[in-house]
VEXKELUM-462870 format. One line per 2 residues: number of its first residue (from 1); their letters; for each residue x, y, z of C-alpha. Coordinates in nm, 2 decimals. Layout:
NUM = a = X Y Z ~ ...
//
This chain:
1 = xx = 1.99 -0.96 2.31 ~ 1.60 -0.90 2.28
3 = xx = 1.53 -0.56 2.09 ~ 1.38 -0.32 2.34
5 = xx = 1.01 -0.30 2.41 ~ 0.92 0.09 2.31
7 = xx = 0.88 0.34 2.63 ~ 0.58 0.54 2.64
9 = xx = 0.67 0.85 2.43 ~ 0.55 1.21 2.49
11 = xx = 0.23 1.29 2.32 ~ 0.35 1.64 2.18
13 = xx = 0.22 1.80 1.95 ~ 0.34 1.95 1.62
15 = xx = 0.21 2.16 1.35 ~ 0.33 2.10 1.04
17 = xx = 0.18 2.39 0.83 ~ -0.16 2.46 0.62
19 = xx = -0.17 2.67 0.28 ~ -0.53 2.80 0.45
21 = xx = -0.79 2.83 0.74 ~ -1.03 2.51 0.72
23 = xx = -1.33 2.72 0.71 ~ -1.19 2.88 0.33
25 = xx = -1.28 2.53 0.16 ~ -1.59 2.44 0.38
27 = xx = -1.43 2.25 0.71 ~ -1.52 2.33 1.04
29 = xx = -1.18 2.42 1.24 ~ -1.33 2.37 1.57
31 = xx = -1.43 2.03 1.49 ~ -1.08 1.93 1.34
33 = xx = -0.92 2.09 1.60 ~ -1.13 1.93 1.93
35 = xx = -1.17 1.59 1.77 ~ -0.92 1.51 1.54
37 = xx = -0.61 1.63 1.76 ~ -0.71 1.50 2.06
39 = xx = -0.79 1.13 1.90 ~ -0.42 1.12 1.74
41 = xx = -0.30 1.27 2.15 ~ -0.49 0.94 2.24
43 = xx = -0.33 0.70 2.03 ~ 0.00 0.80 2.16
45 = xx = -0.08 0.88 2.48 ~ -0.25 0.58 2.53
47 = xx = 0.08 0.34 2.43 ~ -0.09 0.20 2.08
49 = xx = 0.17 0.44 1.88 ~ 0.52 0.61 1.89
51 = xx = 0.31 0.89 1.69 ~ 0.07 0.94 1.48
53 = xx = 0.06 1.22 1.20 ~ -0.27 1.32 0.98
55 = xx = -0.26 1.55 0.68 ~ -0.60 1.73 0.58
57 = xx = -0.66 1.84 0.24 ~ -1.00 2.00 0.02
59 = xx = -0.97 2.15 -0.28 ~ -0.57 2.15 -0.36
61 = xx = -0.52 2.32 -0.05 ~ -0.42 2.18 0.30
63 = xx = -0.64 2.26 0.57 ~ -0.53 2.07 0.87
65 = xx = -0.16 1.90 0.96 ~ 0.02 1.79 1.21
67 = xx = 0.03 1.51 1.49 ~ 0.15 1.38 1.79
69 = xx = 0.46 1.20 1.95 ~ 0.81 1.13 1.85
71 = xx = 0.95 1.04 1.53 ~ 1.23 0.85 1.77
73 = xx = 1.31 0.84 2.16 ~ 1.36 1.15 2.23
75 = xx = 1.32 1.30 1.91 ~ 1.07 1.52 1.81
77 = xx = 0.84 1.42 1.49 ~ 0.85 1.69 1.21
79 = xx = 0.72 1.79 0.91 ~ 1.01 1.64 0.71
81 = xx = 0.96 1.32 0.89 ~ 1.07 1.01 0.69
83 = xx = 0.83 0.71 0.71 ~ 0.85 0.38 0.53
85 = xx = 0.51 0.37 0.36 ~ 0.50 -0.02 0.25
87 = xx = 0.18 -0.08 0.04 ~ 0.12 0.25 -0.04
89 = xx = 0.40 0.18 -0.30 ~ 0.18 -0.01 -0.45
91 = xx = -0.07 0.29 -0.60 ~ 0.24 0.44 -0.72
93 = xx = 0.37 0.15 -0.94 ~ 0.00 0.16 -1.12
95 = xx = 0.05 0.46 -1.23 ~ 0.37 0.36 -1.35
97 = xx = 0.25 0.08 -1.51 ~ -0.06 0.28 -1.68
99 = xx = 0.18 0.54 -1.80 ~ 0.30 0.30 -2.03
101 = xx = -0.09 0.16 -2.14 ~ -0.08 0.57 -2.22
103 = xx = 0.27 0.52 -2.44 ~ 0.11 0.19 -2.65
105 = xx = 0.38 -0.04 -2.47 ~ 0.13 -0.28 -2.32
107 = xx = -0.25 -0.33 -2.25 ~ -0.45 -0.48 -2.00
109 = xx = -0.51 -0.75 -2.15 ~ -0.17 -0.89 -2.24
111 = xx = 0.01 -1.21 -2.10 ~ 0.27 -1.20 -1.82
113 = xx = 0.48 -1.43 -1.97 ~ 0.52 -1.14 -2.33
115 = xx = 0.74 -0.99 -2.07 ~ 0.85 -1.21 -1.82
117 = xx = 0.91 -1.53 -2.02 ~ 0.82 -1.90 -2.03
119 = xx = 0.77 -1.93 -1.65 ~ 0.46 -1.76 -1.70
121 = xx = 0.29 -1.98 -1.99 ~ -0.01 -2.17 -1.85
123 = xx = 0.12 -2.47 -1.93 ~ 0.39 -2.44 -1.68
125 = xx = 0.22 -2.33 -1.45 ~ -0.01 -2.53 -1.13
127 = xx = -0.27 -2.43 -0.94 ~ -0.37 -2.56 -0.60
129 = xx = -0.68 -2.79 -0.60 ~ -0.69 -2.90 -0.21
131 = xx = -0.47 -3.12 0.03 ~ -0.16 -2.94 0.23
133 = xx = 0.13 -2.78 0.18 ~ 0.29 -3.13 0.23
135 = xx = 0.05 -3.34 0.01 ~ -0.10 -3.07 -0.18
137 = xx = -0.32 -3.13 -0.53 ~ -0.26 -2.95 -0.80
139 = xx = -0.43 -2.87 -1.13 ~ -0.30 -2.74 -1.50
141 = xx = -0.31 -2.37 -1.53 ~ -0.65 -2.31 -1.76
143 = xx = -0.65 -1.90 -1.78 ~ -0.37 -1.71 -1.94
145 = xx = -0.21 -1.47 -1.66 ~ -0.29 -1.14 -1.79
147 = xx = -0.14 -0.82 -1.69 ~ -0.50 -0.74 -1.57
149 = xx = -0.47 -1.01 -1.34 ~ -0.20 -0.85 -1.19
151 = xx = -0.31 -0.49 -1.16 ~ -0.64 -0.65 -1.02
153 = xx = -0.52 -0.88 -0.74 ~ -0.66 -1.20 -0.92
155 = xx = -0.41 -1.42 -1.09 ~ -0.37 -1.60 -0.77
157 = xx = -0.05 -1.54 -0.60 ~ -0.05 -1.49 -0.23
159 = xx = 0.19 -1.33 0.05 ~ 0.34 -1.54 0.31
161 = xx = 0.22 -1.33 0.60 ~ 0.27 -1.55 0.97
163 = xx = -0.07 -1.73 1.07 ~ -0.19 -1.72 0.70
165 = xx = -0.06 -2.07 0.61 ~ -0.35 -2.17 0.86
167 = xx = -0.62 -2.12 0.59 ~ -0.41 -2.14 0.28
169 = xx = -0.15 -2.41 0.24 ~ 0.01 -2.23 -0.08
171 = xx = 0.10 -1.92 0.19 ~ 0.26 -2.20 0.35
173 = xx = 0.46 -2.27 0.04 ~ 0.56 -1.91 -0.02
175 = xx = 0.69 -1.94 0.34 ~ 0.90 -2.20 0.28
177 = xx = 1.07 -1.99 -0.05 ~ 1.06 -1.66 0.09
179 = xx = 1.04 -1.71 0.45 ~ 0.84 -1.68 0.70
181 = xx = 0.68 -1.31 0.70 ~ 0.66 -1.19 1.10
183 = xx = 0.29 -1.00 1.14 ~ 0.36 -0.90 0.79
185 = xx = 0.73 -0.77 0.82 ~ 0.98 -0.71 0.50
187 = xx = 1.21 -0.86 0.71 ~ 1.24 -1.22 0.65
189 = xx = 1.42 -1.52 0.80 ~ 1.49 -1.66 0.48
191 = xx = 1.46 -1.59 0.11 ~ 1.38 -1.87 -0.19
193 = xx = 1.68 -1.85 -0.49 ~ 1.54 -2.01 -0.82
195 = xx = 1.80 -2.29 -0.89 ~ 1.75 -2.44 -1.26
197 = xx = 1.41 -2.48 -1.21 ~ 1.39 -2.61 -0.86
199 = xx = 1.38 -2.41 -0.55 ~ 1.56 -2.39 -0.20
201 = xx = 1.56 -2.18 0.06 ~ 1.87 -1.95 0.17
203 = xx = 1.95 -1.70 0.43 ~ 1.87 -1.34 0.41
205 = xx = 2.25 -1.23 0.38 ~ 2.31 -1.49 0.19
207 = xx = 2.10 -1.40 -0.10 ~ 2.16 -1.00 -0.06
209 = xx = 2.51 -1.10 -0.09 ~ 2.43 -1.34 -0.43
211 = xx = 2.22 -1.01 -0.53 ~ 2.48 -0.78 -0.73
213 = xx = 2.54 -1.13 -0.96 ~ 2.18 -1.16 -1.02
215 = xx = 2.10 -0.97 -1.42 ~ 1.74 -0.92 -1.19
217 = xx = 1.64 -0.96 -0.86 ~ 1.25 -0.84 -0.98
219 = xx = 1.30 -1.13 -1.21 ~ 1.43 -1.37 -1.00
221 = xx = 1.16 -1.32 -0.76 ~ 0.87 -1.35 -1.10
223 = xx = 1.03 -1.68 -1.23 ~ 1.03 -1.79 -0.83
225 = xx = 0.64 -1.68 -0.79 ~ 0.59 -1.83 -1.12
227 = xx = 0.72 -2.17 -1.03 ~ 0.50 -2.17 -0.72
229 = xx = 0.13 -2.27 -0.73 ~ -0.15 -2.06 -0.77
231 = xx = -0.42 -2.02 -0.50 ~ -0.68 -2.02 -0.75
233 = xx = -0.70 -2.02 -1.15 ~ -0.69 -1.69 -1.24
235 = xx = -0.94 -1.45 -1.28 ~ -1.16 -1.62 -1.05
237 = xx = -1.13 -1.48 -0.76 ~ -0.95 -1.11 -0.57
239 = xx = -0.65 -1.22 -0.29 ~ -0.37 -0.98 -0.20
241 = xx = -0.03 -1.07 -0.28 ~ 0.26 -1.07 -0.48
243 = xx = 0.11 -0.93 -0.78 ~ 0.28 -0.61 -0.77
245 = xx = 0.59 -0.74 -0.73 ~ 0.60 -0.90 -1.07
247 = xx = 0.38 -0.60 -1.22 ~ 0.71 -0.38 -1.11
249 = xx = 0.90 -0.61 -1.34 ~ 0.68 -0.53 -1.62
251 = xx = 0.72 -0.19 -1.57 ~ 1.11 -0.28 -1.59
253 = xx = 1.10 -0.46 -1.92 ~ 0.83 -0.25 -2.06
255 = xx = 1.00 0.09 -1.97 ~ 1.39 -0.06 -2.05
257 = xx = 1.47 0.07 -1.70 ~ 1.51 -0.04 -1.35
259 = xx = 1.17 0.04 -1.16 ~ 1.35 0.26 -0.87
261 = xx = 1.47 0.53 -1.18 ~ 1.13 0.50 -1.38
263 = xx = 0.97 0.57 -1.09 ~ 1.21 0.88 -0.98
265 = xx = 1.25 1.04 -1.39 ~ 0.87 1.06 -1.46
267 = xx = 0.67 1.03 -1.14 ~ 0.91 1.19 -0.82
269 = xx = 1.08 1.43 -1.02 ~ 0.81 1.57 -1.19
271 = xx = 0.57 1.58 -0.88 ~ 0.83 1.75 -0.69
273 = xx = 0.88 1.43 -0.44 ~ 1.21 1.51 -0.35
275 = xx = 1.23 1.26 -0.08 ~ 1.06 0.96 -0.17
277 = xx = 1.22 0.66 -0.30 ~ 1.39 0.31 -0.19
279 = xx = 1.68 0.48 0.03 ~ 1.75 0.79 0.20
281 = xx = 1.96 1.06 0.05 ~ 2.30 1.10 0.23
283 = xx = 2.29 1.33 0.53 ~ 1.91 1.28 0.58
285 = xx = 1.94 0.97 0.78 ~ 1.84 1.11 1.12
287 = xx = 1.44 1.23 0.95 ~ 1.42 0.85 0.93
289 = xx = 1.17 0.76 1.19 ~ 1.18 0.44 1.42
291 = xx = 0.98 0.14 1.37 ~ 0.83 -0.07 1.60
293 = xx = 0.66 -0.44 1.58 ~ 0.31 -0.49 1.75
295 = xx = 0.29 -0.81 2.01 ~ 0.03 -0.97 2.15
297 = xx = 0.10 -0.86 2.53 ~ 0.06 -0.47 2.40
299 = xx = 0.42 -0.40 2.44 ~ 0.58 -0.30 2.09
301 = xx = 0.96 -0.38 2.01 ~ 1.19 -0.19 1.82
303 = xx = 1.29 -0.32 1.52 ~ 1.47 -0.03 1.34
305 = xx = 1.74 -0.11 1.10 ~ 2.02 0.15 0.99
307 = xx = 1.87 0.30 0.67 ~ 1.84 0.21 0.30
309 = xx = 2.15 0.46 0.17 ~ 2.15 0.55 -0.21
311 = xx = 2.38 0.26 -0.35 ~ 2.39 0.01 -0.10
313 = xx = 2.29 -0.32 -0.16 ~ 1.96 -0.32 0.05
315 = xx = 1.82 -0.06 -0.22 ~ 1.82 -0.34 -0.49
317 = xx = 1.52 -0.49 -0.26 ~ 1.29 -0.24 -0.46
319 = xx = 0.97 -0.36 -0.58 ~ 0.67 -0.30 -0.65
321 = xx = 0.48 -0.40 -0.40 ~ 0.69 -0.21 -0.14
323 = xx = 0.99 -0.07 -0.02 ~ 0.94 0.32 -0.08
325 = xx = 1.02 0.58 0.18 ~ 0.81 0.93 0.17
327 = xx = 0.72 1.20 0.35 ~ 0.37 1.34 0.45
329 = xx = 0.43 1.62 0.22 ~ 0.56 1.39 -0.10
331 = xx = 0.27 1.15 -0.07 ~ 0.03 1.47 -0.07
333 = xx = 0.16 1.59 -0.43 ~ 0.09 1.23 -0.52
335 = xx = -0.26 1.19 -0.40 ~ -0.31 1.51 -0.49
337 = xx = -0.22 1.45 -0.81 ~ -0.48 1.11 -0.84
339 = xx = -0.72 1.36 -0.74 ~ -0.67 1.64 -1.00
341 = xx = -0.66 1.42 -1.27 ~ -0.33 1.34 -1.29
343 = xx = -0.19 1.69 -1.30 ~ 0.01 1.75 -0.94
345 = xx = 0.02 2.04 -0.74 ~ 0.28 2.23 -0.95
347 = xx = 0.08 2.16 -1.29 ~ 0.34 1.86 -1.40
349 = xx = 0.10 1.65 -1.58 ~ 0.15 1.23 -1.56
351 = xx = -0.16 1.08 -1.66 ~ -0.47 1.20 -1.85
353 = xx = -0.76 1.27 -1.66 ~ -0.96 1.01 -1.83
355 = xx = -0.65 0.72 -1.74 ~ -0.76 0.84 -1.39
357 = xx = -1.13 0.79 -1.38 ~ -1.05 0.44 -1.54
359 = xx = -0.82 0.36 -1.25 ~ -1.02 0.45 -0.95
361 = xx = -1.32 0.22 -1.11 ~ -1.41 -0.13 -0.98
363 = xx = -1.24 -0.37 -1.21 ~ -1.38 -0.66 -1.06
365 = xx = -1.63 -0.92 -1.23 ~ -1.97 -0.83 -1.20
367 = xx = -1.93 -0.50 -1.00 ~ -1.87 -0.71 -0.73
369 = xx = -1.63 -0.60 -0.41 ~ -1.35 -0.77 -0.25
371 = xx = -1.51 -0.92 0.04 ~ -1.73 -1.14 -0.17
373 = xx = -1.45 -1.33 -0.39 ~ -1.13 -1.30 -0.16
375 = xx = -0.96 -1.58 0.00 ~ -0.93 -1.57 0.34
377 = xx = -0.60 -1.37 0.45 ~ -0.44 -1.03 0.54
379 = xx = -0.51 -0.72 0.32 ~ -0.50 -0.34 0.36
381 = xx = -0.86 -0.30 0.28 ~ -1.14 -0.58 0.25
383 = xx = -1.47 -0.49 0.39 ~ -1.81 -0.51 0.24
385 = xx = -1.91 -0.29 -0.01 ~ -1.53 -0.19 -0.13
387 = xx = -1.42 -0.30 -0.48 ~ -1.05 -0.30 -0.61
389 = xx = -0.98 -0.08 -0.96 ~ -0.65 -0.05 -1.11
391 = xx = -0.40 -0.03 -0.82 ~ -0.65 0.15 -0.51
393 = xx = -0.93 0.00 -0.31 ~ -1.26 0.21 -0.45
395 = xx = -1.59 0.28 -0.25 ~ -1.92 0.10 -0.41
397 = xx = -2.15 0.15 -0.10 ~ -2.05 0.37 0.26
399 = xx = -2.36 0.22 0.42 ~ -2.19 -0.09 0.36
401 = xx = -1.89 0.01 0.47 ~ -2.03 0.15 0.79
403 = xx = -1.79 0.46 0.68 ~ -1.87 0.82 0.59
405 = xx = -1.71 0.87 0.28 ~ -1.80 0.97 -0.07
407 = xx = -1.90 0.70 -0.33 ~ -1.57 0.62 -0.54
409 = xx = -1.33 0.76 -0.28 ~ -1.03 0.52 -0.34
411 = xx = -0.70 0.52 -0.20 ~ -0.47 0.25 -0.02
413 = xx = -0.27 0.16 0.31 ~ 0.07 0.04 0.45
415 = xx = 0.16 -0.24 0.64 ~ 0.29 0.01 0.92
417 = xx = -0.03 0.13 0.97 ~ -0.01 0.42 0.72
419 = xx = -0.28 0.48 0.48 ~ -0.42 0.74 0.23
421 = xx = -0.82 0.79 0.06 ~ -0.92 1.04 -0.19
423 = xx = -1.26 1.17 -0.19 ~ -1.38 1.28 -0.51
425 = xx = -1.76 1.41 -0.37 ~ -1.58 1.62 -0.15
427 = xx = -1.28 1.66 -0.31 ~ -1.08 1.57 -0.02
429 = xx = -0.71 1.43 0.04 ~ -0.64 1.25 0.37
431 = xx = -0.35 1.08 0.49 ~ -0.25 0.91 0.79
433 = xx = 0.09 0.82 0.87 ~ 0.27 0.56 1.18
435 = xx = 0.53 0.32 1.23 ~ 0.38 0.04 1.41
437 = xx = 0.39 -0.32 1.20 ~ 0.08 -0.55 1.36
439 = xx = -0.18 -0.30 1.48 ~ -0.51 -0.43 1.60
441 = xx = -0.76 -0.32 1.36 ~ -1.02 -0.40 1.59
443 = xx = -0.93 -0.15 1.90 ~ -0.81 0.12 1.69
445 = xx = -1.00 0.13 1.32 ~ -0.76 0.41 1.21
447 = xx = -0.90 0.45 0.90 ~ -1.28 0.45 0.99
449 = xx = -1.23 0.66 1.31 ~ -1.05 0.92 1.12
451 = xx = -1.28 0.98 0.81 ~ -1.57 0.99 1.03
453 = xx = -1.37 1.25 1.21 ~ -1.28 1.44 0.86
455 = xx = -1.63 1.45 0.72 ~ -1.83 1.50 1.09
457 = xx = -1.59 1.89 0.97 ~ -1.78 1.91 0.60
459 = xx = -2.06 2.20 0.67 ~ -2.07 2.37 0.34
461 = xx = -2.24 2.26 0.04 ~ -2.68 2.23 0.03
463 = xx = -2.84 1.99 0.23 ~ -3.02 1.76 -0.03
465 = xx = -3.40 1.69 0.01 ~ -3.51 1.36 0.20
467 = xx = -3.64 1.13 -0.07 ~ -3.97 0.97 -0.05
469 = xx = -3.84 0.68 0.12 ~ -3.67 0.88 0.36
471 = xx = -3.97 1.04 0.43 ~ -4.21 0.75 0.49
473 = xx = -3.97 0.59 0.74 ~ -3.99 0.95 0.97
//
């Protein structure tokens, strides 16, 4: 039977609690409060999203939060809501990863295949050179695949996201191994098993049920990635993909543990991130909210599955690149965190300050940005004058951007429509959170409409003299 379409859910609101007034670090509550509330009322209202939650933070301290909608039919969204956050795993296995650069167990500059074997030598590995996906022309590997090239988006893997075989045969390859990805769904209709060498495709039970027999399913995945040709040699140019699925391997070797307890021993524990991770504790199922899938007609289906529970086989299907489950309160400590240098909230200190600064700068060639050396294809963030550091998307130019942020704000988004940015000028946390898989970015630019809204609140601070050549064009 078809999965229902989603019913037009009551645009309630809900306050989910400040530390302070907005006007005690500089934000103008009447502006928050008659723009920013009624614009997430409108997305719900208006059918786009089951609900649609925004956290506000300046200085440490939370200064606006709370949303609109239901975390489920007929279920009221909360504070303690649940939401599967997707890519924005993705800044949280960096600072895994750069932990360890702190600790001496690896550098930037290293080869993937130190850790993850022969696989990953360039001489055993292809790179696409034209043709199809039927036909296609290959080319010897000529760059070592570097950890860097991981971290940075650039050795040349790619995601196998529906519609993006159109442009790039190898996502059509991926597709083939890993399934076909629906709007950009974790849930696949197939999954690739490496099989001496060669690869075949098997069903999605099929290989969760081959899992617990498997010494790695992170590795299993690398070798398959590794075996499948790269979109480009490496280094040459930025596309998003499965780069930090394999760096979560790393982090596994490097570490001598499985990414899902590295992650909670030194980064959840220590932040205070009691309910983040790859499954739900027991008994906190029903915080879990629903999910729904984007079509073209505007109606949204429901595509909710019973939970990840601690121990189950489902958790295994932890990576790197996504999986974890947080709440708008846990992903707060983290960014929080980012923004204080790497001390969180509660003073638990996980990276230097100076491991920081080096992350949220533009790693790529040249001081480039994303748009001018990525492939065509889906990513979270790729708009002119944005670069790409180690693990977030990083500011160069807002006039570019045709957004009103600080220079080097940096952050990240999820597939679901979720995303987070950090503002270092104004020392600002934001973070957005939904459940809706296939948005249109072009009718509702969550992201752009909601930092405009953020710093259209800013009023304190000096207003800074017109320049010269602000002057001449009056």
């Amino acid at each position: 039977a078809p999965a229902p379409s989603r019913p037009a859910m009551a645009a309630v609101a809900a306050d989910f609690g400040t530390d302070c007034a907005p006007g005690e670090v500089g934000l103008d509550a009447g502006a928050l409060d008659s723009r920013l509330g009624p614009m997430l009322k409108d997305w719900v209202s208006s059918g786009r999203m089951p609900h649609a939650a925004a956290l506000v933070a300046r200085r440490g301290r939370v200064a606006w939060n709370g949303g609109y909608g239901e975390q489920a039919p007929g279920k009221a969204l909360a504070a303690d809501t649940i939401f599967r956050i997707y890519s924005m795993t993705k800044p949280v296995t960096a600072v895994a990863f750069m932990m360890l650069v702190e600790e001496g167990k690896l550098h930037l500059g290293m080869p993937v295949h130190k850790f993850l074997g022969e696989p990953w030598r360039k001489a055993n590995m292809k790179v696409f050179a034209g043709g199809t996906k039927e036909n296609p022309k290959l080319e010897p590997c000529r760059r070592t695949v570097t950890l860097f090239h991981l971290i940075t988006h650039t050795a040349g893997l790619t995601y196998g996201f529906a519609g993006s075989e159109i442009v790039n045969p190898v996502a059509g390859m991926y597709q083939d191994v890993f399934g076909r990805i629906s709007s950009g769904a974790d849930k696949v209709e197939k999954r690739g098993e490496a099989n001496g060498g060669k690869l075949k495709p098997a069903s999605a039970s099929a290989q969760a049920d081959k899992a617990a027999a498997q010494p790695s399913k992170l590795q299993l995945m690398a070798d398959t990635l590794a075996a499948l040709p790269l979109c480009f040699q490496p280094g040459s140019k930025w596309h998003y993909g499965h780069h930090y699925e394999v760096l979560g391997r790393v982090v596994e070797v490097a570490s001598g543990l499985p990414l899902n307890e590295f992650m909670q021993q030194r980064i959840f524990g220590p932040l205070g991130m009691r309910d983040t991770g790859f499954s739900v504790l027991e008994g906190q199922e029903h915080r879990l909210a629903s999910i729904w899938l984007a079509g073209p007609d505007g109606n949204s289906i429901d595509i909710t599955e019973p939970p990840r529970k601690k121990g189950d086989r489902r958790e295994a299907l932890a990576t790197g690149g996504a999986g974890l489950l947080s709440t708008m309160g846990d992903y707060f400590r983290f960014a929080q965190c980012l923004l204080s240098g790497g001390a969180g909230p509660n003073g638990a200190r996980i990276l230097s300050r100076r491991t920081v600064e080096w992350m949220v700068t533009n790693h790529l060639s040249g001081g480039t940005d994303m748009f001018s050396i990525s492939l065509p294809g889906y990513t979270e963030m790729n708009r002119p004058g944005v670069g790409f550091g180690l693990g977030f998307s990083v500011s160069l130019d807002p006039a570019k951007m045709a957004e009103n942020v600080g220079v080097g704000t940096f952050g990240w988004a999820g597939l679901a429509g979720t995303f987070f940015y950090c503002d270092p000028v104004e020392e600002l946390v934001v973070i957005f959170m939904t459940q809706v898989i296939g948005l249109n970015e072009l009718e509702v630019p969550r992201r752009l409409l909601l930092s405009n809204v953020v710093s259209g609140a800013i009023v304190d601070g000096s207003v800074a003299p017109l320049g010269a050549a602000a002057r001449s064009r009056l």
